[in-house]
Predicted model as a PDB file, atoms N, CA, C, CB and O in Angstrom, pLDDT in the B-factor column:
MODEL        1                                                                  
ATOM      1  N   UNK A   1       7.434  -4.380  -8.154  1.00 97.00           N  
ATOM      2  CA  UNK A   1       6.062  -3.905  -8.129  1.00 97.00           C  
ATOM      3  C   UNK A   1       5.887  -2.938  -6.963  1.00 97.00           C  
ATOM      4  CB  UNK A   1       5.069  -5.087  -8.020  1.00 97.00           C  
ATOM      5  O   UNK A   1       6.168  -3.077  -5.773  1.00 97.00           O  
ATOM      6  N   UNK A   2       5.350  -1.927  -7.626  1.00 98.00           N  
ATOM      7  CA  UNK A   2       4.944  -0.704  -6.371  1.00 98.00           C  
ATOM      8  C   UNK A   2       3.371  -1.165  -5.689  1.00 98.00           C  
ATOM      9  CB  UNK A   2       4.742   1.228  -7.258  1.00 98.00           C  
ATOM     10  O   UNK A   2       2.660  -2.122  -5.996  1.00 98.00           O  
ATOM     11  N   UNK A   3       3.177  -0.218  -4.781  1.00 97.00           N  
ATOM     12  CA  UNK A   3       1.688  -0.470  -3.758  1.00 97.00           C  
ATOM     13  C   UNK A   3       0.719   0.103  -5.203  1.00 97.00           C  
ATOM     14  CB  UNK A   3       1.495   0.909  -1.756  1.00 97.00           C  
ATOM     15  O   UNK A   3      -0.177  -0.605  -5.662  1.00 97.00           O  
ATOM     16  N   UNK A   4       1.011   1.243  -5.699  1.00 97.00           N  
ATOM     17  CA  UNK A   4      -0.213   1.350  -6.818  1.00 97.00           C  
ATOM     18  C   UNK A   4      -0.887   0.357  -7.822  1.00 97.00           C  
ATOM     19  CB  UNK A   4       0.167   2.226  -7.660  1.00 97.00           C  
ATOM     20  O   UNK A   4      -2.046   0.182  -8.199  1.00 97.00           O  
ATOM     21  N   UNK A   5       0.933  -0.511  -8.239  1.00 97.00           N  
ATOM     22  CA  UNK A   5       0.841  -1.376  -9.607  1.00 97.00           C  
ATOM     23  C   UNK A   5       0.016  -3.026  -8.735  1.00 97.00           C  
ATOM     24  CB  UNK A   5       2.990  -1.680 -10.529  1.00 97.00           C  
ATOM     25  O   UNK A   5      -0.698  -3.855  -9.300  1.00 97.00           O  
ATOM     26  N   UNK A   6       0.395  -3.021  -7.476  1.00 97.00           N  
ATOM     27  CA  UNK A   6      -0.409  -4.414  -7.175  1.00 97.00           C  
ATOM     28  C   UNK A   6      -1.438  -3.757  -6.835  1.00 97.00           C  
ATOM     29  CB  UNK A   6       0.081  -5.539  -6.045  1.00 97.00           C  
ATOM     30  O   UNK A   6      -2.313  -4.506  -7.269  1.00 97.00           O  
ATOM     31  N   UNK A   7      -1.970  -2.898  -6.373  1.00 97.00           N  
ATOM     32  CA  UNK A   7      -3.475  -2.287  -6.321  1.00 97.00           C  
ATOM     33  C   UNK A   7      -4.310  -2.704  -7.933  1.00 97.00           C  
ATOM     34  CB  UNK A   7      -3.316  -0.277  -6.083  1.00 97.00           C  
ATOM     35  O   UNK A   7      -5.346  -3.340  -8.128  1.00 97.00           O  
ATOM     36  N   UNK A   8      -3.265  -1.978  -9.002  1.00 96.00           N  
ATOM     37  CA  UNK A   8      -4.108  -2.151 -10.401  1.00 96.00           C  
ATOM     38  C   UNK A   8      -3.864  -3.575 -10.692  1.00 96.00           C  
ATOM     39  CB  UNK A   8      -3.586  -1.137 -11.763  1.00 96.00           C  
ATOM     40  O   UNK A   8      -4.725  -4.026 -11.448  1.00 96.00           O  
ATOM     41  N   UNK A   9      -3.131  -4.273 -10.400  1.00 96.00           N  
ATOM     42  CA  UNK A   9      -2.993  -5.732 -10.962  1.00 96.00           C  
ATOM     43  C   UNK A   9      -4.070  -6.777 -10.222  1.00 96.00           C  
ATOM     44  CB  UNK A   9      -1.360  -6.291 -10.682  1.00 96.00           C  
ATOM     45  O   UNK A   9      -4.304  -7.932 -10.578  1.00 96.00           O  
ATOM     46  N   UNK A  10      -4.732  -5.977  -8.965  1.00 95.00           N  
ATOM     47  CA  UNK A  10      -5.391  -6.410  -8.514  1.00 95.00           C  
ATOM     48  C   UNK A  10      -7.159  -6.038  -8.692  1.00 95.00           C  
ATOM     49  CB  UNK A  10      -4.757  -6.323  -7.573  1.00 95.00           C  
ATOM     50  O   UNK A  10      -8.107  -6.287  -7.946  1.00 95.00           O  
ATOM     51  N   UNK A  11      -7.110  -5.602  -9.525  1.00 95.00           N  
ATOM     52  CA  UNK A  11      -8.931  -4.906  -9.539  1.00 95.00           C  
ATOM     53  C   UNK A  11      -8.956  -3.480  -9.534  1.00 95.00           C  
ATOM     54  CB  UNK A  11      -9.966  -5.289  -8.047  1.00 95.00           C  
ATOM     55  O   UNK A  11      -9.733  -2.824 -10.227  1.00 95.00           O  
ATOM     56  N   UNK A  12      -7.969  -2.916  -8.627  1.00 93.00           N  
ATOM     57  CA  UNK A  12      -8.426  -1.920  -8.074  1.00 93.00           C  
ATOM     58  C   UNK A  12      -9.076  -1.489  -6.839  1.00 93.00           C  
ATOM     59  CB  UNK A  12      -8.912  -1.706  -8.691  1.00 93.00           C  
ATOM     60  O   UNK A  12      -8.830  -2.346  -5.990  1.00 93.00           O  
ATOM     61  N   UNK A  13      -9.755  -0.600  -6.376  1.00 93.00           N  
ATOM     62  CA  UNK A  13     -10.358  -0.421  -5.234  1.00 93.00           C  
ATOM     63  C   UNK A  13     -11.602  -0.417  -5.641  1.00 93.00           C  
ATOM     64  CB  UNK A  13      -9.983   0.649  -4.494  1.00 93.00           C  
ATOM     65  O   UNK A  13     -12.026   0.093  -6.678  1.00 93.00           O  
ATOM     66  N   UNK A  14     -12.500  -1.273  -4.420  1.00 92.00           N  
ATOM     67  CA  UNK A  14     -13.969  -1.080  -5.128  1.00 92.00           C  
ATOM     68  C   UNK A  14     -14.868  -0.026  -4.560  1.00 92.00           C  
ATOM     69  CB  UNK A  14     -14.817  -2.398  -5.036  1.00 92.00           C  
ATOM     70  O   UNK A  14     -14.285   0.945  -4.078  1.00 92.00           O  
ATOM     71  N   UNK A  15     -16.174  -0.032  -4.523  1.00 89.00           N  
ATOM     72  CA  UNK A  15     -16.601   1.387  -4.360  1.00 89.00           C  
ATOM     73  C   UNK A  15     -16.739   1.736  -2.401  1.00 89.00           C  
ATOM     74  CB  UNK A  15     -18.356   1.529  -5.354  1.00 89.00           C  
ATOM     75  O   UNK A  15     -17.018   2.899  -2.108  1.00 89.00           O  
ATOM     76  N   UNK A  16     -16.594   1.007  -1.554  1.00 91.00           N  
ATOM     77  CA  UNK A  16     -16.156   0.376  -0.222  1.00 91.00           C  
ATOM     78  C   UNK A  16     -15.085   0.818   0.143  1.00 91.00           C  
ATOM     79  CB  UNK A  16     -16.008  -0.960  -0.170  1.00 91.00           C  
ATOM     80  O   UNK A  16     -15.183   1.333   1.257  1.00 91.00           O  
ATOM     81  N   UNK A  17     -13.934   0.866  -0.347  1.00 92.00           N  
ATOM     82  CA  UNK A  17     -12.735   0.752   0.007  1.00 92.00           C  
ATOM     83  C   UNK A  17     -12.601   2.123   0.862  1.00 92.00           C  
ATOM     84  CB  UNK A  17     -11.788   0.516  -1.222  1.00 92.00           C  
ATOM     85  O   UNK A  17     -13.336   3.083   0.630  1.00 92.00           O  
ATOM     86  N   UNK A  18     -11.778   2.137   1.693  1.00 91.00           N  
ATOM     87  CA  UNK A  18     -11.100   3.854   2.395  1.00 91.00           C  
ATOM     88  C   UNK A  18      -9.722   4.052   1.469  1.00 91.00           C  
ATOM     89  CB  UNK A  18     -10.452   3.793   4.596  1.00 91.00           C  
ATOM     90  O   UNK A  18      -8.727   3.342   1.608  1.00 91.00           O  
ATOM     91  N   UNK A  19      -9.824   5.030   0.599  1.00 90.00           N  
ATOM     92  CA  UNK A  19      -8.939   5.057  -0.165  1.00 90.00           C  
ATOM     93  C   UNK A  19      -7.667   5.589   0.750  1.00 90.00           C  
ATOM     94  CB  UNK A  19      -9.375   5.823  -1.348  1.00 90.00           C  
ATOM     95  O   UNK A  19      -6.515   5.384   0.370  1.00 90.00           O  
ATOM     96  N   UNK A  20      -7.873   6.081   1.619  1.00 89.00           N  
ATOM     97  CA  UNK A  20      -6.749   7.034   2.581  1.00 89.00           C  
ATOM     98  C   UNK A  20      -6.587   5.808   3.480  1.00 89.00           C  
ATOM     99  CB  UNK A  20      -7.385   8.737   3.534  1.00 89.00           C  
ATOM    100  O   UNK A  20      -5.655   5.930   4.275  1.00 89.00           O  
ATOM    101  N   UNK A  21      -7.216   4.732   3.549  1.00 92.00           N  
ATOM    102  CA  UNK A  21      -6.709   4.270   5.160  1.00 92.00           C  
ATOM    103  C   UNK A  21      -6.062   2.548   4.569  1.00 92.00           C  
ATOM    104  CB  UNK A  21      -8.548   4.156   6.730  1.00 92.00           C  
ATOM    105  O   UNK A  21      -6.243   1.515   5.214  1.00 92.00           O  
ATOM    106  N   UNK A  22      -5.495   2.606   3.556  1.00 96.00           N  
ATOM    107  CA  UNK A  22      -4.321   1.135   2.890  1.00 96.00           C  
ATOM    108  C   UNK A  22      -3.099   0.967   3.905  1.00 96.00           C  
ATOM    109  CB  UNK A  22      -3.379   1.560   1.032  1.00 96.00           C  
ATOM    110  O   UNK A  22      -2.639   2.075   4.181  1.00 96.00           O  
ATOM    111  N   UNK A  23      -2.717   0.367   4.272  1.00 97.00           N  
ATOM    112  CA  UNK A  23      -1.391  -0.161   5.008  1.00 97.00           C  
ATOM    113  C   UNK A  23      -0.636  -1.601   4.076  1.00 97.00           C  
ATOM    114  CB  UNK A  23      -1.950  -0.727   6.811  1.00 97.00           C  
ATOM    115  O   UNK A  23      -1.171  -2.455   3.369  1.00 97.00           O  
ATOM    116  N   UNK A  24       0.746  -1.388   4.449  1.00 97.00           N  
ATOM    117  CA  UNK A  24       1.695  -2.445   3.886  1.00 97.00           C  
ATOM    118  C   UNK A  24       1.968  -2.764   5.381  1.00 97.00           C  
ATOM    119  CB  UNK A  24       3.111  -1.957   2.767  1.00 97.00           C  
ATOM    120  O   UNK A  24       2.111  -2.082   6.396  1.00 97.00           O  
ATOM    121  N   UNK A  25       1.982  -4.403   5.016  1.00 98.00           N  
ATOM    122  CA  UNK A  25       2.524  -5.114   6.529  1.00 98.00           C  
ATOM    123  C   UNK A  25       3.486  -5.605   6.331  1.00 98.00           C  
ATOM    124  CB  UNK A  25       1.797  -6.162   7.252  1.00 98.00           C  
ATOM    125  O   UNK A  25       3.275  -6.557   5.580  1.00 98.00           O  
ATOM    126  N   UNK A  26       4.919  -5.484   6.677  1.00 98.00           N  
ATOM    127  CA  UNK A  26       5.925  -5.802   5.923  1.00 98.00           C  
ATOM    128  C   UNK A  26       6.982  -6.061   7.667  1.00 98.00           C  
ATOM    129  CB  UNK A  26       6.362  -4.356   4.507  1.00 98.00           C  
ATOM    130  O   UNK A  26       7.103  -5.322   8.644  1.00 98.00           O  
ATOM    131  N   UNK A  27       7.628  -7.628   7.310  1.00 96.00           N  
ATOM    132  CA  UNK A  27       8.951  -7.999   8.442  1.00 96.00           C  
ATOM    133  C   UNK A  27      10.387  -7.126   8.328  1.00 96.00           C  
ATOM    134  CB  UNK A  27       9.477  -9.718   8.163  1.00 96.00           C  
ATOM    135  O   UNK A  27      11.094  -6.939   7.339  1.00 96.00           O  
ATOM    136  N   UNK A  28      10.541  -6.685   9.652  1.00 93.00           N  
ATOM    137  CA  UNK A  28      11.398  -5.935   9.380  1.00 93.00           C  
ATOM    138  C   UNK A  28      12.964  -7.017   9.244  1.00 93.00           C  
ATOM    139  CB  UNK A  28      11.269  -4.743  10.525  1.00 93.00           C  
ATOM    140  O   UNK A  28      12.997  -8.117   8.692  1.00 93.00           O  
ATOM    141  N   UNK A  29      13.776  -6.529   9.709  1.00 92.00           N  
ATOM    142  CA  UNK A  29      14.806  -7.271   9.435  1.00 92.00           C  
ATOM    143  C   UNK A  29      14.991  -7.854  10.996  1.00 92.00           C  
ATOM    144  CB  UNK A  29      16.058  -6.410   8.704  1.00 92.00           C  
ATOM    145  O   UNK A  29      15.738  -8.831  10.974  1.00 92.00           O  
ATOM    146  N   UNK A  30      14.514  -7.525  12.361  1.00 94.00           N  
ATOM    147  CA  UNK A  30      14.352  -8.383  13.122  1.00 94.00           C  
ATOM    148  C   UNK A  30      13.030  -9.405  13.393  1.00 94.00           C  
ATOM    149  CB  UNK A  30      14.658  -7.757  13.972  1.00 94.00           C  
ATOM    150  O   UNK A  30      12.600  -9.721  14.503  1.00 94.00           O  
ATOM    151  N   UNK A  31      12.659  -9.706  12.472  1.00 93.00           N  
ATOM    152  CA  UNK A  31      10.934 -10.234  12.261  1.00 93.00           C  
ATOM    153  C   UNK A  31       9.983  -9.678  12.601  1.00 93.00           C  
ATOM    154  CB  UNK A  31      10.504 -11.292  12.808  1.00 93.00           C  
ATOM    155  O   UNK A  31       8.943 -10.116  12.109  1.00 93.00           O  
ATOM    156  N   UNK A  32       9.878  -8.718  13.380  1.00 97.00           N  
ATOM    157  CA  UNK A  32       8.868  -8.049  13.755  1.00 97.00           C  
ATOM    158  C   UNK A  32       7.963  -7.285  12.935  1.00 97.00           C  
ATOM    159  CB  UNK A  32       9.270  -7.402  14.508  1.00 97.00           C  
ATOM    160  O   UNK A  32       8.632  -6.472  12.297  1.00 97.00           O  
ATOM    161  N   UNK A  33       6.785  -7.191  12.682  1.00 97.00           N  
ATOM    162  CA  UNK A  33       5.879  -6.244  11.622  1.00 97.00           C  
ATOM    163  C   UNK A  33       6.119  -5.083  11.754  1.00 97.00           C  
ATOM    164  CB  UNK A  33       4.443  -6.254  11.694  1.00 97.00           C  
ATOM    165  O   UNK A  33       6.524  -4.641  12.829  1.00 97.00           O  
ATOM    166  N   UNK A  34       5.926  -4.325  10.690  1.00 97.00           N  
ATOM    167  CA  UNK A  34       5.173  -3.511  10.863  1.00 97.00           C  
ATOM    168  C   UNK A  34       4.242  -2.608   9.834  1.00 97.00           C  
ATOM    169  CB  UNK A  34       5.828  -2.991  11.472  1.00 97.00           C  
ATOM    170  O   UNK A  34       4.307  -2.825   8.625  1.00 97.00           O  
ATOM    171  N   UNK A  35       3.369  -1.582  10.372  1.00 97.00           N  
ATOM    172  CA  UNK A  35       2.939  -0.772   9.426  1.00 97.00           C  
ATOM    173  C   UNK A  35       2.907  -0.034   8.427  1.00 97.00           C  
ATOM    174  CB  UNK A  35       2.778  -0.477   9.599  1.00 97.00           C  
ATOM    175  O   UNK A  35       2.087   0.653   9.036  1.00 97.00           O  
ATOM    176  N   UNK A  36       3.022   0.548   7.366  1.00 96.00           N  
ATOM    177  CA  UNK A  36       3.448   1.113   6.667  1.00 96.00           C  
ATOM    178  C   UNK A  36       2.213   2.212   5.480  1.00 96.00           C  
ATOM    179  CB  UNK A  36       4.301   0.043   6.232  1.00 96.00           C  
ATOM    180  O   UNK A  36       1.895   1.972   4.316  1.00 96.00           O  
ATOM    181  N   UNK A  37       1.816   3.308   6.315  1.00 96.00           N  
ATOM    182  CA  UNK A  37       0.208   3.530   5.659  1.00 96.00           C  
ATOM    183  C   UNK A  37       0.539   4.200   3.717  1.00 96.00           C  
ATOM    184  CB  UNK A  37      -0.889   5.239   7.007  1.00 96.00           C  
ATOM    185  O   UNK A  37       1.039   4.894   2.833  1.00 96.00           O  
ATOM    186  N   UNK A  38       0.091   3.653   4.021  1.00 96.00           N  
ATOM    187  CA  UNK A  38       0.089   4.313   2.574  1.00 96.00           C  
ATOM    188  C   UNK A  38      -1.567   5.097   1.937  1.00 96.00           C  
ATOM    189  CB  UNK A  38       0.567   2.868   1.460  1.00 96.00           C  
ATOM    190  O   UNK A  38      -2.517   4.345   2.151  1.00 96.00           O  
ATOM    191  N   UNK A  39      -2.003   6.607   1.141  1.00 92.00           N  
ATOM    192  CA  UNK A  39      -3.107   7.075   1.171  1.00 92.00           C  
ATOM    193  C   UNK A  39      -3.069   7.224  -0.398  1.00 92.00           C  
ATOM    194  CB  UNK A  39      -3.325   8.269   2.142  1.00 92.00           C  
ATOM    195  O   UNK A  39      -2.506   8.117  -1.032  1.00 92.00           O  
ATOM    196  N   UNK A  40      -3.926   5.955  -0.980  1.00 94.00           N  
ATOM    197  CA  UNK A  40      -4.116   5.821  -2.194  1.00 94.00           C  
ATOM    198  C   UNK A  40      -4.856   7.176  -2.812  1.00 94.00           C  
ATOM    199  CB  UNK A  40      -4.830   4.556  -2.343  1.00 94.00           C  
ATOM    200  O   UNK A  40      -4.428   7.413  -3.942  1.00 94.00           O  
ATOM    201  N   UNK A  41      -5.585   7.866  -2.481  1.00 92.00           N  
ATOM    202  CA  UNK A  41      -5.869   8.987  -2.002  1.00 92.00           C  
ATOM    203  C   UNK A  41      -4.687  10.541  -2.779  1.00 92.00           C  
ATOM    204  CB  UNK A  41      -5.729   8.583  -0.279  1.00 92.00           C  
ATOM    205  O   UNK A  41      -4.849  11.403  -3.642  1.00 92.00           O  
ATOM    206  N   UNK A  42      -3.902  10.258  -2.111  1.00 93.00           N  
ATOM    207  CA  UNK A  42      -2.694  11.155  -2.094  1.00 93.00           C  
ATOM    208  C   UNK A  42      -1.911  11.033  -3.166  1.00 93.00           C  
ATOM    209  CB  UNK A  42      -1.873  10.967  -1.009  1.00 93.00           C  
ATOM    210  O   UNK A  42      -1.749  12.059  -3.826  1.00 93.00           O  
ATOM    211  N   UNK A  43      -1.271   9.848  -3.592  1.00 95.00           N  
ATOM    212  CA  UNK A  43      -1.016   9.472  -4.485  1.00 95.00           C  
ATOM    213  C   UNK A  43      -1.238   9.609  -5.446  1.00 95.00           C  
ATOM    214  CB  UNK A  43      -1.034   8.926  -4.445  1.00 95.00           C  
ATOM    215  O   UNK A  43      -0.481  10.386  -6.027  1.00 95.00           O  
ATOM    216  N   UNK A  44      -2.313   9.023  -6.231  1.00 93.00           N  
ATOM    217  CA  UNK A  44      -3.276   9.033  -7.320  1.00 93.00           C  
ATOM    218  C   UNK A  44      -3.113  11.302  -7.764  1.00 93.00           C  
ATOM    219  CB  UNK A  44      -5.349   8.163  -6.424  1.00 93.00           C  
ATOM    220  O   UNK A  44      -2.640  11.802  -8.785  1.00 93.00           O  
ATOM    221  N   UNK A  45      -3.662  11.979  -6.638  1.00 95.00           N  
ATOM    222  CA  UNK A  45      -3.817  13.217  -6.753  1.00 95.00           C  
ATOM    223  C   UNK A  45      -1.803  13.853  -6.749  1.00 95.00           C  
ATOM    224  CB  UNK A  45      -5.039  13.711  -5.311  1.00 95.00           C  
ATOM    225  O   UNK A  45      -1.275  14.895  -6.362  1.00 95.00           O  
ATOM    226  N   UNK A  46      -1.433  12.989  -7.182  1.00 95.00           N  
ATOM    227  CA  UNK A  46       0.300  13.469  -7.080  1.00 95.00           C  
ATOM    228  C   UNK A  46       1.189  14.017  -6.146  1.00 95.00           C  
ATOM    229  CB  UNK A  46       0.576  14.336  -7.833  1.00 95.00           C  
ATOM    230  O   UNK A  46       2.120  14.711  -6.554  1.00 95.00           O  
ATOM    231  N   UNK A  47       0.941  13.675  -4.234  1.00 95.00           N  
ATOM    232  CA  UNK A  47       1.112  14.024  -3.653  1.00 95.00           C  
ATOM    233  C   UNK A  47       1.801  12.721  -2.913  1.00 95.00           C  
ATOM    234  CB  UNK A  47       0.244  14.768  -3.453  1.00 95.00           C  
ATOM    235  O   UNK A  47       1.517  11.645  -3.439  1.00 95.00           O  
ATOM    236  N   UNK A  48       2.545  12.681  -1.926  1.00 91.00           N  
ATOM    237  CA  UNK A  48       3.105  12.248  -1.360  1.00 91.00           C  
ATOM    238  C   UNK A  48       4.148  10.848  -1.936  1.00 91.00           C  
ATOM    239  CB  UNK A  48       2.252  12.226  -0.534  1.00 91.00           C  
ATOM    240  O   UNK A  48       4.944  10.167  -1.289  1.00 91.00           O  
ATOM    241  N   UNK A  49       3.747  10.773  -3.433  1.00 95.00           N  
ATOM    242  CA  UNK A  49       4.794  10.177  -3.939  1.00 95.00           C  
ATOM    243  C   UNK A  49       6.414   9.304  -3.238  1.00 95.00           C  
ATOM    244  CB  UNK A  49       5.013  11.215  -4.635  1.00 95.00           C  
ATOM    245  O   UNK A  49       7.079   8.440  -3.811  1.00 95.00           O  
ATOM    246  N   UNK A  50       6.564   9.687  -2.383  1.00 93.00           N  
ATOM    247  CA  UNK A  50       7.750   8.390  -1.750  1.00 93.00           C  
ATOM    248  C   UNK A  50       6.745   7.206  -1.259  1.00 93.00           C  
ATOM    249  CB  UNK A  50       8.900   9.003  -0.078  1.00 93.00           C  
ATOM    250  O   UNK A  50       7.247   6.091  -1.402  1.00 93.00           O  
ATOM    251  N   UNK A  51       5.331   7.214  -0.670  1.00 93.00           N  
ATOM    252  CA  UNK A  51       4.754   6.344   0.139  1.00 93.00           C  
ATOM    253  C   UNK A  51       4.457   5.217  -0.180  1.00 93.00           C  
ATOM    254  CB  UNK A  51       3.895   6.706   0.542  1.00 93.00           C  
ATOM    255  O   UNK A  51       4.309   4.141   0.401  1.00 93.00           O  
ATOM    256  N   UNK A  52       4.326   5.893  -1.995  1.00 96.00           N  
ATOM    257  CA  UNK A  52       4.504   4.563  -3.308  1.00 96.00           C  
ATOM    258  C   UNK A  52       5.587   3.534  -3.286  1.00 96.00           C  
ATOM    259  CB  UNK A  52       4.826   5.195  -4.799  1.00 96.00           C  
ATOM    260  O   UNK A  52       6.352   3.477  -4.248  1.00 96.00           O  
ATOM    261  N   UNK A  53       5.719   2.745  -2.315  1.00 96.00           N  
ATOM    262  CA  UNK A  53       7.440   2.434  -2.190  1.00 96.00           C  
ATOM    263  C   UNK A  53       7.127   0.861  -3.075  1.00 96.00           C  
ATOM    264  CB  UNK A  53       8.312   2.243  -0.005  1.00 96.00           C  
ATOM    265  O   UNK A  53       5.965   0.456  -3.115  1.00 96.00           O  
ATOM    266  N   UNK A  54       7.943   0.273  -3.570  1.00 97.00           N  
ATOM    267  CA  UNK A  54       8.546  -0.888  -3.864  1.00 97.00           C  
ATOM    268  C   UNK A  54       8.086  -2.056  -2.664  1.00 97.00           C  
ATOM    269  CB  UNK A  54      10.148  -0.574  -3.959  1.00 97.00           C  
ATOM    270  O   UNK A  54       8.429  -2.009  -1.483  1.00 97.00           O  
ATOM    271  N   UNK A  55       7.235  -3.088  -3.289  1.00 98.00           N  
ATOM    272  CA  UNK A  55       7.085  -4.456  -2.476  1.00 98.00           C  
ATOM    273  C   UNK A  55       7.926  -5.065  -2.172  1.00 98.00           C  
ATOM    274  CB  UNK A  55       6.497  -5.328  -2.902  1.00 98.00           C  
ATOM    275  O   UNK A  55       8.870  -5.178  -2.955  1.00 98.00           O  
ATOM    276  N   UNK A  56       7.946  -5.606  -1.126  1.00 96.00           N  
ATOM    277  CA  UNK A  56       9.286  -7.161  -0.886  1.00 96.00           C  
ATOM    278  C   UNK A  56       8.334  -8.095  -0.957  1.00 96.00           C  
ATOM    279  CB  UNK A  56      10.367  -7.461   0.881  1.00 96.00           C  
ATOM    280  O   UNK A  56       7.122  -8.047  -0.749  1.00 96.00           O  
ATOM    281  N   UNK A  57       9.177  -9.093  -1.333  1.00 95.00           N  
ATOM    282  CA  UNK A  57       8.722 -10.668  -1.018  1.00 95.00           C  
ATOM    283  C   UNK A  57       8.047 -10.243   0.051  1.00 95.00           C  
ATOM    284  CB  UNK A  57       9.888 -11.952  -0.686  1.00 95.00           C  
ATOM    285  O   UNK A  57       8.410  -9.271   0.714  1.00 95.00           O  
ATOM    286  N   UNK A  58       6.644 -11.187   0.393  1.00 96.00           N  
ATOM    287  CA  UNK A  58       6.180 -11.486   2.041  1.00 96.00           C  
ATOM    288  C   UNK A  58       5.282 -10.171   2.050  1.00 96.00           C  
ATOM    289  CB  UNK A  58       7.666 -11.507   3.483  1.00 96.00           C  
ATOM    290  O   UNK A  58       4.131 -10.596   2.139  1.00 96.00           O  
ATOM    291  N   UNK A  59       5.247  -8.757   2.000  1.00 97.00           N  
ATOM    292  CA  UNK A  59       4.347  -7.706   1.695  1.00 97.00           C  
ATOM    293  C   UNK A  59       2.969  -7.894   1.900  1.00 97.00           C  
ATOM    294  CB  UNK A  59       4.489  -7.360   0.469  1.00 97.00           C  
ATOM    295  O   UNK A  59       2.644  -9.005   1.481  1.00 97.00           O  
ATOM    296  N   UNK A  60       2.093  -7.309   2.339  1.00 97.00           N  
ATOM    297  CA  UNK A  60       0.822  -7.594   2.440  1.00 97.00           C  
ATOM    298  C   UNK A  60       0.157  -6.164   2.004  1.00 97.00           C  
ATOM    299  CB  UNK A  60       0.470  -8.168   3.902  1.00 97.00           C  
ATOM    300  O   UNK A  60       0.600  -5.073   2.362  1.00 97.00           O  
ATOM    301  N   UNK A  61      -0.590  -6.296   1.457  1.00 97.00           N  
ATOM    302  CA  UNK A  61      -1.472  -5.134   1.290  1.00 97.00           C  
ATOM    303  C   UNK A  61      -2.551  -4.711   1.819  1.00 97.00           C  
ATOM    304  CB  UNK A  61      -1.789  -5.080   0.397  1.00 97.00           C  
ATOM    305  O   UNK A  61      -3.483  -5.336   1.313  1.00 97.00           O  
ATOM    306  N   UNK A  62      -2.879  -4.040   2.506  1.00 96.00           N  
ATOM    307  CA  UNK A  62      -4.273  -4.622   3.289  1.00 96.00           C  
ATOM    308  C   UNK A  62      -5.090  -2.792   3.049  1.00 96.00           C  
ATOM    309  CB  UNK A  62      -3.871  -5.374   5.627  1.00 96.00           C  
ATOM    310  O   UNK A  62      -4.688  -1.647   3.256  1.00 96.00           O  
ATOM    311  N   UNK A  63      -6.346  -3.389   2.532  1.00 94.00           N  
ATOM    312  CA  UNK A  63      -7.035  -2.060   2.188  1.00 94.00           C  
ATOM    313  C   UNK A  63      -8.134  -1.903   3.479  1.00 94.00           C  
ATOM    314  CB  UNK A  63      -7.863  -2.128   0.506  1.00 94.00           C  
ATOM    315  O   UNK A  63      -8.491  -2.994   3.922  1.00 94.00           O  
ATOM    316  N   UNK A  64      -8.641  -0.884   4.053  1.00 89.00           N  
ATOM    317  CA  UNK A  64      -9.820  -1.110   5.315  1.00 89.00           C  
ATOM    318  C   UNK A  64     -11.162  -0.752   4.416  1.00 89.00           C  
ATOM    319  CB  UNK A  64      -9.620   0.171   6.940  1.00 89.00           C  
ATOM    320  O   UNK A  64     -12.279  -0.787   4.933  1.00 89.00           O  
TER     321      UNK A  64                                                      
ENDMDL                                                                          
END                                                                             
């Protein structure tokens, strides 16, 4: 599952959401977090396409 497909599996964004300001919180391989922004934004309009990356286990999605 990509950041778009759990976005749509999830509702979607509601009319609130910052479509540009989504982050993935994801453990790196020494446990430590980190950020990962992703601009639903950008995407959607066919632009920045790698940012769409693939979930891991543990992944968080966090919309502001």
């Amino acid at each position: 599952t990509d950041v778009m497909q759990a976005l749509a599996i999830s509702g979607g964004l509601n009319t609130f959401a910052a479509e540009n300001k989504i982050i993935v919180l994801r453990r790196n391989h020494n446990g430590e977090q980190v950020a990962l922004p992703f601009e639903y934004g950008e995407v959607k309009a066919g632009k920045d396409l790698e940012t769409n990356i693939i979930l891991n286990s543990g992944d968080v999605v966090v919309v502001k």
